[in-house]
N, C-alpha and C positions, 0 to 999 in steps of 0.2 A: 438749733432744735435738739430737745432732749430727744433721743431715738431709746427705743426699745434694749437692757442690759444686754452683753453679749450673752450668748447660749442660752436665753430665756425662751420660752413658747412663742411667745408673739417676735421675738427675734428668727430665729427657725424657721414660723410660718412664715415671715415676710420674704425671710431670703427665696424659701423653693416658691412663693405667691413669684415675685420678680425673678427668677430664673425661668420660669414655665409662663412670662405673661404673655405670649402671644397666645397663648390656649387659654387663660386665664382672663385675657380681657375679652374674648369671643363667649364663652361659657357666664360668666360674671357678667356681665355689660348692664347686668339691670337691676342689679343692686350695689354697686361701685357707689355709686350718688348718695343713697342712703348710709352709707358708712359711718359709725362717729367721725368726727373729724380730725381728732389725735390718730387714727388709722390711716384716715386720708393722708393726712401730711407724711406719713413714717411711709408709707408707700410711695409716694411720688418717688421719696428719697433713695429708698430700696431697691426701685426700677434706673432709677440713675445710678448706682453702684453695683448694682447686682444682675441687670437685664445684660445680656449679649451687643443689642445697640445703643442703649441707653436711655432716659427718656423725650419722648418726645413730644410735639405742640397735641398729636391723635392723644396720646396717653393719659395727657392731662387733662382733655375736654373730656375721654372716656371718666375719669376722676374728678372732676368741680363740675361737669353739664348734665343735665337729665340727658339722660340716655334717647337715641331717636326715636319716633313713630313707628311701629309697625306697620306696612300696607299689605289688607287682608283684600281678598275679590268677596268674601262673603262680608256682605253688610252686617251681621249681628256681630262678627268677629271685629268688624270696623269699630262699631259704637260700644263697644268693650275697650277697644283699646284708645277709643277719645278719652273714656271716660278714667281710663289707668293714667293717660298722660296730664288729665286734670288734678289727680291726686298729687303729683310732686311739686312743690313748694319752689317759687324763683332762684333761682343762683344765688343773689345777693341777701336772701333770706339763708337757706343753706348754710354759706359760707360766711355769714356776720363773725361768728367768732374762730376763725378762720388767721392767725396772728404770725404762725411760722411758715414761710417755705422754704426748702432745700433742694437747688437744685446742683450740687455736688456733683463735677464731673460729668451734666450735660452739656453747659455751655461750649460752643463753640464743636461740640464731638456731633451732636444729634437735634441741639437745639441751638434758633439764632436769638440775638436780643431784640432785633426788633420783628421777629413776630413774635417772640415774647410779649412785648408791650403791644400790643396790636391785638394780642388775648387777654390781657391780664386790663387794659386801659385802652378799650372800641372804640376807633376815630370817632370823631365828633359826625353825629347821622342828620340828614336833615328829614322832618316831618313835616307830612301832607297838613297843612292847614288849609279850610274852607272859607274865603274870606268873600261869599256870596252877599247878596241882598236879598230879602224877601222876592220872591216873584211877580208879575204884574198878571202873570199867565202861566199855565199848566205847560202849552208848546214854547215861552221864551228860552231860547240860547244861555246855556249854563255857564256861570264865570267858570275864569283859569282859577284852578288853586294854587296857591302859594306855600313855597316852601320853607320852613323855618328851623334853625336849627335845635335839635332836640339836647338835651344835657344829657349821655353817656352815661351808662352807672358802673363803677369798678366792678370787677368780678369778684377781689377781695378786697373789700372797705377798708377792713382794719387790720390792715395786712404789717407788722410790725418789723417783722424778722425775715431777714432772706438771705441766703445764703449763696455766690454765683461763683464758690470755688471754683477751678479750671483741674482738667487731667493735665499737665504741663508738657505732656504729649501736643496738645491740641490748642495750648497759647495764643498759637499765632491765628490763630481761625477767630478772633474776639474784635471789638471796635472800642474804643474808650470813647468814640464820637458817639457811639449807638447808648452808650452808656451813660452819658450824659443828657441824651434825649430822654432815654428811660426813667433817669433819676429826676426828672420833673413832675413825676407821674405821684412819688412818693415822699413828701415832703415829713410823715409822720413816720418815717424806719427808724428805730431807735439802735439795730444791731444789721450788721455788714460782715460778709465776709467776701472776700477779694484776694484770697489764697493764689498764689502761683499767676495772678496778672502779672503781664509784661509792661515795661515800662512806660508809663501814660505819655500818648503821643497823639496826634490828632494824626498824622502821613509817618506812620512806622516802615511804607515801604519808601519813603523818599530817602531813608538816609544815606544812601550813598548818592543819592543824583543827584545832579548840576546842572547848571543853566544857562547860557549866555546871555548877558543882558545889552539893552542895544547901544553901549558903548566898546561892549566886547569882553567885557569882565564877565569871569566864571565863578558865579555862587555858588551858595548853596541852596538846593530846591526845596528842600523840608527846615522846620526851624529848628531839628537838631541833628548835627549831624555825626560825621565816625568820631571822631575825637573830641564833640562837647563836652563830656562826663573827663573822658581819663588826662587832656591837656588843657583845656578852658575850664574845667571845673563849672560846665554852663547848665543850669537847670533849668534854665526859662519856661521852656515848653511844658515839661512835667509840671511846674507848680502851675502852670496859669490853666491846668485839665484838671488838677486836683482844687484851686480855691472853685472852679466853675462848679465841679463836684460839690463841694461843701455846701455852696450857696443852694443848692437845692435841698443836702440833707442837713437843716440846721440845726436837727433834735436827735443825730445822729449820738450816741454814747458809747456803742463796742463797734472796734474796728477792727476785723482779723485781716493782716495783710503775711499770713504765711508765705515763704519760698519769695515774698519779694525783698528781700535783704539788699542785693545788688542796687535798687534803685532807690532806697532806702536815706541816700541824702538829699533825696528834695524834699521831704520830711519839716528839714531842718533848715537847709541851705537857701539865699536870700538872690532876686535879681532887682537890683535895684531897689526898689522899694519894697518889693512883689513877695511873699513869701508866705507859704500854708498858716493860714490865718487858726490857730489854734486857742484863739482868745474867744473870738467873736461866731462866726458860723462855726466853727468844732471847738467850741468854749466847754462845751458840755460831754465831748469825748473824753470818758474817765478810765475806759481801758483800750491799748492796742495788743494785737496777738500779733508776733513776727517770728515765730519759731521758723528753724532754716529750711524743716520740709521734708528733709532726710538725715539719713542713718551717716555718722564719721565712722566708716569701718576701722579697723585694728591696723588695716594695713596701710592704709591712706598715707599718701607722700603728703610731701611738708607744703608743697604747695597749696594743695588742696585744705591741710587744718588751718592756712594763713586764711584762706578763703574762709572758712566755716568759721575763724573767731572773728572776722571779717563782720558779716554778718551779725553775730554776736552783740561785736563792739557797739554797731549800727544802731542797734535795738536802745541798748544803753544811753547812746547817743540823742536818739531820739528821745526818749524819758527825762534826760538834765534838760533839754531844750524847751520842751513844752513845760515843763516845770518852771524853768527860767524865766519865761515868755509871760505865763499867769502872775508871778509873784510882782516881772514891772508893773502890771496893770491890776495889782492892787486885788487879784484873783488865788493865790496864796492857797488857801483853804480847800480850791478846787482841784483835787490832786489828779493826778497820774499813774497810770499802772501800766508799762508793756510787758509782757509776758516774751522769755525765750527761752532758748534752751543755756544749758551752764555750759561753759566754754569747755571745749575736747567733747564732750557728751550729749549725747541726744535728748 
């Protein structure tokens, strides 16, 4: 999402709007809804980087829902305020051109993913249908009605762009399983960001447990465990979370995976057959972002620049591969771009 330039008006306003929103969505609350929409979106984003708790699921329904009913005890004041809440326009009218969100830095600190999707895409509801017959009589016994399932309506139809960076504080608080129920939801996302996710795991807390099995052998209890990545070279698990991924975003085309550099060769790296299908479901991913995330200070031991061209090298790595990968399958044409940073430098 293009946000507002730094030190501009509308930048300024948004930050003191999200630093003061607890006063600000009490005071506001009834004109939030009517907002242009490039407002709406730069705000969400604002209260996710700028609010004290960050944003949350209230935050957002005060921003994409008409705001609630008033209940007055005087009736004139009542059918005043029918007649105010008849004046706002449906959600999915509102928000039709509704294409960016940013939720930068709530995920996993103030917001979950699956009541994300539980707002953003309403379980499927069922509706009262009448499936009576004419009457024979005035006093006959009324049928049951029947329930039928109704079709749901996104809250953002044409929701293109979304953004579910992490505070990397807050990593481990995310699901790549809730992630992938999510990503079913939006088959039409053209741009992703997935900054500072941890390593796609379906059991991130199994990795170190084991298990007896009933011949008495001790496994292991998740499918990856402390040593897959640095002595098996094992990526199985990451790739078969990220092709699941894929298969849902298959019009996917920018993919920012900042700060994940570390897990960065399942990318590229093959299990048996199995490997990030970069032809066919991300055939049309034409840039990735893998910048490291942070600053290589002046003073940084030598360890640590191995680590940071590490990373680097990763990015690189990943760009000959997918390049490689199109050119056998006759895709050539379809290039590639990751973005990083230049090696020693931010």
């Amino acid at each position: 999402m293009i946000l507002p330039a730094k030190g501009s008006l509308m930048d300024l306003v948004l930050k003191a709007f999200a630093r003061t929103w607890d006063w600000q969505v009490e005071y506001c609350r009834y004109i939030l809804y009517e907002l242009p929409t490039r407002v709406r979106g730069a705000l969400l984003a604002y209260i996710g980087l700028y609010s004290e708790k960050g944003l949350t699921l209230q935050d957002m329904r005060a921003i994409l829902l008409p705001p609630p009913p008033v209940v007055y005890e005087d009736d004139e004041d009542s059918h005043y305020e029918q007649e105010r809440q008849g004046e706002f326009l449906p959600p999915g009218v509102v928000n039709d051109d509704f294409s960016c969100l940013d939720l930068s830095w709530s995920l996993g600190r103030s917001l979950k993913i699956r009541e994300l999707s539980d707002f953003l895409y309403p379980p499927q509801a069922a509706a009262v249908v009448s499936t009576a017959d004419p009457k024979d009589s005035w006093d006959a016994p009324d049928d049951e009605p029947t329930l039928e399932p109704s079709i749901p309506a996104a809250l953002l139809p044409n929701l293109t762009r979304l953004s579910l960076a992490l505070d990397p504080e807050y990593a481990h608080n995310v699901s790549w399983r809730h992630l992938l129920s999510f990503a079913t939801h939006m088959p039409n996302l053209t741009h992703l960001s997935l900054a500072f996710w941890p390593e796609p795991s379906l059991t991130p807390n199994a990795k170190l447990a084991t298990m007896v099995t009933a011949q008495g052998q001790v496994v292991q209890y998740g499918a990856t465990g402390p040593y897959s990545h640095s002595l098996d070279n094992d990526w199985t698990e990451a790739i078969m979370v990220l092709n699941r991924l894929s298969k849902s975003l298959y019009r996917l085309e920018h993919l920012d995976l900042t700060g994940c550099g570390l897990w960065a060769s399942a990318l590229w790296s093959k299990s048996g057959h199995d490997m990030v299908d970069w032809v066919g479901a991300w055939g049309k991913v034409e840039r990735i972002v893998m910048y490291a995330g942070y600053k290589l200070g002046e003073e940084a031991g030598s360890s640590e620049k191995a680590r940071y061209e590490m990373v680097t090298e990763n990015a690189r790595r990943v760009e000959r591969h997918v390049r490689g990968r199109r050119a056998e399958k006759g895709m050539g044409k379809r290039g590639i771009v990751v973005e990083t940073d230049e090696e020693g430098k931010e």
